[in-house]
C-alpha atoms as one frame of an Amber mdcrd trajectory, in Angstrom:
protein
 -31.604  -0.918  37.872 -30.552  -3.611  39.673 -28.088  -6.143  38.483 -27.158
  -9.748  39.684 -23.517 -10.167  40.118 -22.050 -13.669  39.076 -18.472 -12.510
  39.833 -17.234  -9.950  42.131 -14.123  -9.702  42.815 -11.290  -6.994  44.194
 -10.395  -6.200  40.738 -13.694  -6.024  38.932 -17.229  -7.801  38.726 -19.326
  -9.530  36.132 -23.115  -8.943  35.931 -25.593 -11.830  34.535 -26.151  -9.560
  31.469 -22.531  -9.284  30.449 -21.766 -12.913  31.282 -24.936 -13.923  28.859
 -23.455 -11.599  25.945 -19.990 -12.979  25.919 -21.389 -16.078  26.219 -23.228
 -15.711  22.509 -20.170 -13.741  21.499 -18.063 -16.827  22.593 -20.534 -19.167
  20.816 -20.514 -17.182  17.709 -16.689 -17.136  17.343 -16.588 -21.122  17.421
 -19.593 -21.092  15.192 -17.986 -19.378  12.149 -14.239 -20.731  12.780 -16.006
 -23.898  12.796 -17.868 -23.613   9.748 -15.119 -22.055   7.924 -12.987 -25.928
   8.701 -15.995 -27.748   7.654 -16.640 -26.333   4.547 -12.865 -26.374   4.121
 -12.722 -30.063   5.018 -15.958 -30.750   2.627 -15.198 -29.023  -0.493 -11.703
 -31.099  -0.060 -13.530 -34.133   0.594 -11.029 -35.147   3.378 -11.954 -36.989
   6.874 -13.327 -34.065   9.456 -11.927 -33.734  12.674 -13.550 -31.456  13.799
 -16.281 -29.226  12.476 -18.962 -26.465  13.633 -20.216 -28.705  16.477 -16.720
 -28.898  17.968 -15.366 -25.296  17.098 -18.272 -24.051  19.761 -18.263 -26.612
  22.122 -14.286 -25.975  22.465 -14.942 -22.429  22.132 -17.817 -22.478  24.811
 -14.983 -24.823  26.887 -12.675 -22.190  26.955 -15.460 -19.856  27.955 -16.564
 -21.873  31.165 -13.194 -23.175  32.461 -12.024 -19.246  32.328 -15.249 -18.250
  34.382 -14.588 -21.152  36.466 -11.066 -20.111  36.722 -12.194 -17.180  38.169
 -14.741 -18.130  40.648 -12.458 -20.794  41.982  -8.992 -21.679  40.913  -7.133
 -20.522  37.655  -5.912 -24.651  37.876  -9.327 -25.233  35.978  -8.546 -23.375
  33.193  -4.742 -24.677  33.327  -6.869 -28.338  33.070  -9.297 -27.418  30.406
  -6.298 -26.243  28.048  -4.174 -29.328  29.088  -7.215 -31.698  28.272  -8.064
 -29.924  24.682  -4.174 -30.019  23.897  -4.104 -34.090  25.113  -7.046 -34.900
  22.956  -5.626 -32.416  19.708  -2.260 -34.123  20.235  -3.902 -37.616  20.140
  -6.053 -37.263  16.716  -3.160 -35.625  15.126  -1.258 -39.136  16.318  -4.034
 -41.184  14.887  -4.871 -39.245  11.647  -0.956 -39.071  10.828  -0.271 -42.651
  11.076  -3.264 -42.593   8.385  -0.861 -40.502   6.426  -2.400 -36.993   6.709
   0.115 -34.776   8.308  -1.960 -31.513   8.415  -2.001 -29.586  11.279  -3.981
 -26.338  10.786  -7.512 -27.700  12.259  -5.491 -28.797  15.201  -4.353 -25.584
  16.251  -7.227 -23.593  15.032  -9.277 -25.822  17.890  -6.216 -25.030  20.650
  -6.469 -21.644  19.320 -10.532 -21.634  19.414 -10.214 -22.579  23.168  -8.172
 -19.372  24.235  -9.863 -17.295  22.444 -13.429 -18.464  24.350 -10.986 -17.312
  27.798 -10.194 -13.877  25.906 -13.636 -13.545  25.490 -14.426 -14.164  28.757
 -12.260 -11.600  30.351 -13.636  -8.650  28.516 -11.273  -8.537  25.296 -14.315
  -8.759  22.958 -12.964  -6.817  20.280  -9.335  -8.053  20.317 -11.163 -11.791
  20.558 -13.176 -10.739  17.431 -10.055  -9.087  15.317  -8.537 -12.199  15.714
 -11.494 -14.501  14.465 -11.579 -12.270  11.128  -7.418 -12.599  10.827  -7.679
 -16.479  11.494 -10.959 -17.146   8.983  -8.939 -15.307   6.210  -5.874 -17.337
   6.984  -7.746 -20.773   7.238  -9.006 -20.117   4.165  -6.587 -18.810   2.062
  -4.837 -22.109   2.147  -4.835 -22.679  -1.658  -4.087 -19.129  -2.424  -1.482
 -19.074  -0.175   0.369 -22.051  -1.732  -0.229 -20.723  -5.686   1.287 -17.433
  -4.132   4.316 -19.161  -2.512   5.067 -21.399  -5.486   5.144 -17.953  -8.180
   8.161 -16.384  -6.006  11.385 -16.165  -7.136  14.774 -16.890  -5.241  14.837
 -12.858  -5.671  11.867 -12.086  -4.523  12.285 -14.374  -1.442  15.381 -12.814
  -0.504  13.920  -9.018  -1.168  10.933  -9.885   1.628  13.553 -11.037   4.462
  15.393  -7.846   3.866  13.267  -5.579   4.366  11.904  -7.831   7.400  15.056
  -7.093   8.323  15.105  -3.659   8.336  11.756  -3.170   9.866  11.640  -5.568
  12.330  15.420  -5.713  13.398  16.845  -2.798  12.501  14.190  -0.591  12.755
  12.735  -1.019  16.699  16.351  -0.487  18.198  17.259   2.859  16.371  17.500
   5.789  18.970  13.950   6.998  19.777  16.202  11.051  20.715  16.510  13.757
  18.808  19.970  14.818  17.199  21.570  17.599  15.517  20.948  20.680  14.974
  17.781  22.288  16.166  17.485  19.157  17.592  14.983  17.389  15.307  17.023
  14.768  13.665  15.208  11.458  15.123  16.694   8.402  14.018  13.714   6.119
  14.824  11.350   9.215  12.509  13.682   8.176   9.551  14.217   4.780   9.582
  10.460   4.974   9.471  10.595   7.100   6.771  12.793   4.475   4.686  10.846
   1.551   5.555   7.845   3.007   4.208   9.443   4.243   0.994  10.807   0.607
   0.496   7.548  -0.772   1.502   5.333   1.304  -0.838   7.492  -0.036  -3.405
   8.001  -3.515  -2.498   4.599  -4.411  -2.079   3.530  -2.426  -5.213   5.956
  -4.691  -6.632   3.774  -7.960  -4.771   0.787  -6.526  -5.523   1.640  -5.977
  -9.351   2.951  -9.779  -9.984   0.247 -11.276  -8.665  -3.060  -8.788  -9.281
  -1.716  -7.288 -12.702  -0.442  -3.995 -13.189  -3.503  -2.052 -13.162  -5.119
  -3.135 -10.058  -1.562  -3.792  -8.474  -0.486  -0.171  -8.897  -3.556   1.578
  -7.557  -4.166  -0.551  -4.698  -0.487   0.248  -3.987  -1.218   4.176  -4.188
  -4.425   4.081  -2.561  -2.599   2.371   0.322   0.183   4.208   0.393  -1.863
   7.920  -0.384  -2.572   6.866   3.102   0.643   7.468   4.387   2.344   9.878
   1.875   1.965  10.867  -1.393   5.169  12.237  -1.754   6.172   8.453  -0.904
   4.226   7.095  -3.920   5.119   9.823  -6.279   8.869   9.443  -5.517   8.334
   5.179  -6.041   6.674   5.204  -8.954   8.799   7.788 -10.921  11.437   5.500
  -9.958   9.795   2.879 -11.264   8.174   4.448 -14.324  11.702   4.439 -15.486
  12.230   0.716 -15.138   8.882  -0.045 -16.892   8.203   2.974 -19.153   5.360
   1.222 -20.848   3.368   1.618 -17.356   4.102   5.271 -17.096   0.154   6.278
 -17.524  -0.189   3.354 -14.943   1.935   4.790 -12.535   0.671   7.792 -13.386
  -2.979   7.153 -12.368  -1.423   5.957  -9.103   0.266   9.268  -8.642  -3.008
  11.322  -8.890  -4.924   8.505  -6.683  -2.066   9.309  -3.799  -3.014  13.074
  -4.547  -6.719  12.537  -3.816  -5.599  10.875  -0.732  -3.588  13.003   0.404
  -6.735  15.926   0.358  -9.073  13.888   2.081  -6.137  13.442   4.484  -5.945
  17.270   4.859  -9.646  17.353   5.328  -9.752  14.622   8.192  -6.910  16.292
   9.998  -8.180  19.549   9.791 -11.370  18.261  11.363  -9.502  16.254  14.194
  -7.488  19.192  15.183  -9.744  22.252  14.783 -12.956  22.018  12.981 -13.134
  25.828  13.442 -10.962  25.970  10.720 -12.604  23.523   8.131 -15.504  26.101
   7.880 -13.392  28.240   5.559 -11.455  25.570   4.373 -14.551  23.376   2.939
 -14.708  25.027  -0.546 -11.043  25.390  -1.083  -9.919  21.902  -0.547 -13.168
  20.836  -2.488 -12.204  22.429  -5.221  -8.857  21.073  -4.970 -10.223  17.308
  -3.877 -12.810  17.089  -7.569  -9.847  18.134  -9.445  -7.534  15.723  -8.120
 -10.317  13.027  -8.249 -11.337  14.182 -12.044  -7.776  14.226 -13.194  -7.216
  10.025 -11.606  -9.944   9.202 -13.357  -9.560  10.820 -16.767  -6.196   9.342
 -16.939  -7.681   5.935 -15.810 -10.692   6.150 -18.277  -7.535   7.377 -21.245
  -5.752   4.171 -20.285  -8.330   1.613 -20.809 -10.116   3.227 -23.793  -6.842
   1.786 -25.872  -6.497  -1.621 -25.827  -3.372  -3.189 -23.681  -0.389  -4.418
 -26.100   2.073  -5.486 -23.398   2.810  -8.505 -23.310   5.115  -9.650 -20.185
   5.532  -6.933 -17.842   9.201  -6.372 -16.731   8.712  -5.848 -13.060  12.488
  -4.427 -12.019  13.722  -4.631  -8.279  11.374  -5.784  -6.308  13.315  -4.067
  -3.325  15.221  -0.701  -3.783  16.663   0.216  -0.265  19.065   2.613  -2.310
  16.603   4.887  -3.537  14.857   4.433  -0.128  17.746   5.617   2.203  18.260
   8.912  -0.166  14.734   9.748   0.506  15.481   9.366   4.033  18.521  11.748
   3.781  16.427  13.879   1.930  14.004  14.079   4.868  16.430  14.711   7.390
  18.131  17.857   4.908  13.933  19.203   4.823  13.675  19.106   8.920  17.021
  21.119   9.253  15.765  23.569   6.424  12.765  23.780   8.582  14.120  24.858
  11.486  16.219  27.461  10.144  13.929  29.246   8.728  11.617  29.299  12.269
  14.650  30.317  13.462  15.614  33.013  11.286  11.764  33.728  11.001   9.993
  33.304  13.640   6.495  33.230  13.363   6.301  35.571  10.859   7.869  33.203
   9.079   5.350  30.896   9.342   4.471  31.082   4.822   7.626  30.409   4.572
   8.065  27.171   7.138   4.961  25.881   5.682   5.987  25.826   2.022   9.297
  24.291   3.139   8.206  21.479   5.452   6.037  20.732   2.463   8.662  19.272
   0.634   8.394  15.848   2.121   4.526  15.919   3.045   1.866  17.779   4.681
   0.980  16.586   7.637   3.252  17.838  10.119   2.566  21.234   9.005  -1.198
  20.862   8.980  -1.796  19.468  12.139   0.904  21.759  13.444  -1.194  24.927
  12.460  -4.734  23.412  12.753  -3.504  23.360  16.433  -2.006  27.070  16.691
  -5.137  28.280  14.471  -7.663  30.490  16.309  -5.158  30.138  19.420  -1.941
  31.502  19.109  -2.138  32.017  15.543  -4.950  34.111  12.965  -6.968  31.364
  12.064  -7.029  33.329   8.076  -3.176  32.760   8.655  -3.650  29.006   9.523
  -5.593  28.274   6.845  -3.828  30.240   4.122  -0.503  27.950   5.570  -2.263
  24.677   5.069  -3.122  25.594   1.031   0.449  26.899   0.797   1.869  23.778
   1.763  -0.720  21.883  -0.387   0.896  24.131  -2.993   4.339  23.449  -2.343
   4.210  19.963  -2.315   2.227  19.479  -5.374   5.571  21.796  -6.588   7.595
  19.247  -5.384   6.216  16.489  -6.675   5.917  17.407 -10.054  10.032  17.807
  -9.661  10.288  14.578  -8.362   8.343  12.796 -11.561  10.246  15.681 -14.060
  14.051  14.615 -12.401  13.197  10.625 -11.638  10.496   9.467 -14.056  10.564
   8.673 -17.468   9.706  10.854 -20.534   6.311   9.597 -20.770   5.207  10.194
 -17.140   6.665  13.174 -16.894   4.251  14.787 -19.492   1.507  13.072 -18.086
   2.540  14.546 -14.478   2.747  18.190 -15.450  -0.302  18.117 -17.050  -2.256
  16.402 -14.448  -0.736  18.494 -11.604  -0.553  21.231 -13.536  -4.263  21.465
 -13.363  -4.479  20.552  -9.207  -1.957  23.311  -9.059  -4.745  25.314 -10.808
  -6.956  24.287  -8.679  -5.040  25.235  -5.389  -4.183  28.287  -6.432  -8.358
  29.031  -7.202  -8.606  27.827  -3.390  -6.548  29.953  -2.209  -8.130  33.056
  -3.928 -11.888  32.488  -2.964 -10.114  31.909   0.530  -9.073  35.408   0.402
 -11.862  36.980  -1.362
């Protein structure tokens, strides 16, 4: 098929039908950014500077000075951003002197203008990611504000610390492995205590502001994500702060634990679907389990009615208990090694119920990538349910040694029955 080139140039080229679709594309991004500030400015019943029809004509601006840009001179762009900032600057003069000192539409219409460029050059999807994030922060302005005015001097000072430590501290730590072995990686840690502060911190955020049962299984859903290892370690840490949430914590526990299967299936499938075919009923069988044991405990929890009052919500930030599960980590990597070392990979049972200990993805997308290769893939698969095994192990000692009385009961019987369940797995595996 023939196409009609608008642009051609030594670094790419632009046919009619491309130019056409980020043109709409451009349109539509001023159209809802726009519509977003007038409803905004109408349900406030303030003065509108500027409202759908502006959002896409500066959007659409932005658009044609960039394609100018490139057909001619990049100075026309350089002009049509100068000229939208002159005439922002100058209403925000006029409508201040009137006494209104807001700023957001103003920059959202600077902002609307560079993104019509973006849009222009290619980045559709970056230009539309950062629509969505600017339409939820436009109007979240009065949620915002209600949020801002509940925090505590505390809670202020918990959020800058662990900015602090994740985006200070954090990005400068040695990227190089250490050690022994060889696999102590100080940037692999500091990760690992950032996210064991951060599952907890903004379970904490989550909790003050969305209640403690929506709060705490967002906050294990999201962090299941990651590690559920992570969230069972947090929240038996915190079920002894706030025993009377213990079945809450609790149901976030076995949510992580579903999680953390459908994790096992996805990686499994990335790395070597050969080995999901045998896998499939095992980790099912394991998966409903986990799934039917979150939800009886969630069903148990709200068939008796709620009789706290004020939730006590404890440290919002624990970097203590988040640096010893750090240290932890690095003592698991050395044990690790050792035992490949003294092993080898006949060995390979043992390594997997060992690296376990902190979580199981290393050691299933380790073996889903030896399985069928240089390792049996029976072998493979009888390692990933091992370690599926082990850490379920570990977790229930992590809620028996760090949780309180009442979570601990609940714990060993709900694991006790997704232990069951692996060790089923692991039978009709080997039948």
């Amino acid at each position: 098929m023939d196409l009609n080139f608008l642009i051609q140039t030594e670094t790419g080229q632009l046919a009619e039908f491309d130019f056409v679709i980020r043109m709409l594309v451009t349109a539509g991004i001023g159209f809802v950014l726009g519509l977003e500030r007038e409803f905004s400015q109408y349900a406030e019943s303030t003065e509108i500077f500027a409202g759908l029809r502006t959002f896409m004509l500066v959007a659409l601006l932005g658009f044609l000075t960039a394609f100018l840009g490139t057909a001619f001179s990049k100075w026309i762009f350089i002009a049509g951003f100068l000229s939208v900032v002159s005439i922002v600057a100058i209403s925000f003069w006029v409508t201040s002197n009137k006494g209104n000192i807001g700023s957001t539409t103003e920059f959202a219409i600077i902002f609307t203008f560079l993104l019509g460029g973006l849009v222009f050059t290619g980045n559709i999807n970056l230009s539309l990611a950062l629509t969505v994030i600017t339409v939820v922060l436009l109007s979240l302005k009065v949620t915002l504000r209600t949020m801002i005015g509940q925090l505590t001097q505390k809670e202020l000072f918990a959020f800058v610390r662990f900015a602090v430590i994740a985006l200070l501290i954090l990005p400068f730590l040695p990227n190089q492995f250490y050690g022994p072995y060889a696999v102590i990686n100080p940037r692999e840690v500091g990760w690992v205590i950032v996210l064991t502060s951060g599952i907890g911190f903004f379970g904490y955020i989550l909790m003050k502001f969305l209640g403690a049962d929506r709060g705490i299984l967002l906050t294990s859903i999201l962090g299941g994500l990651v590690s559920s290892t992570l969230v069972t370690f947090t929240f038996s840490k915190k079920s002894k702060e706030t025993p009377q949430l213990s079945k809450n914590y609790a149901v976030g526990i076995f949510a992580a634990a579903t999680i953390m299967v459908i994790r096992m299936f996805l990686m499994v499938y990335i790395f070597n679907k050969a080995m999901l075919v045998g896998l499939i009923i095992p980790l099912l069988i394991v998966l409903l389990t986990a799934f039917g044991v979150a939800l009886f405990f969630y069903k148990s929890h709200f068939a008796k009615p709620q009789t706290i009052a004020k939730i006590v919500l404890g440290d919002p930030l624990n970097i203590k208990n988040a640096v010893f599960f750090g240290l932890f980590y690095m003592g698991i990597l050395l044990l690790v090694s050792y035992a490949n070392a003294i092993y080898g990979t006949k060995g390979i049972y043992v390594s997997s119920a060992i690296s376990a200990l902190t979580d199981i993805d290393a050691i299933a997308i380790s073996v889903s990538k030896l399985g069928g290769a240089t390792m049996d893939l029976l072998i493979a698969q009888n390692a990933i349910l091992i370690a599926a095994l082990s850490n379920t192990i570990v977790k229930i000692g992590i809620a028996v040694f760090t949780g309180s009385r009442q979570l601990k009961k609940y714990v060993l019987i709900g694991y006790g029955f997704i232990f069951i369940a692996g060790i089923v797995g692991f039978l009709v595996l080997n039948a």
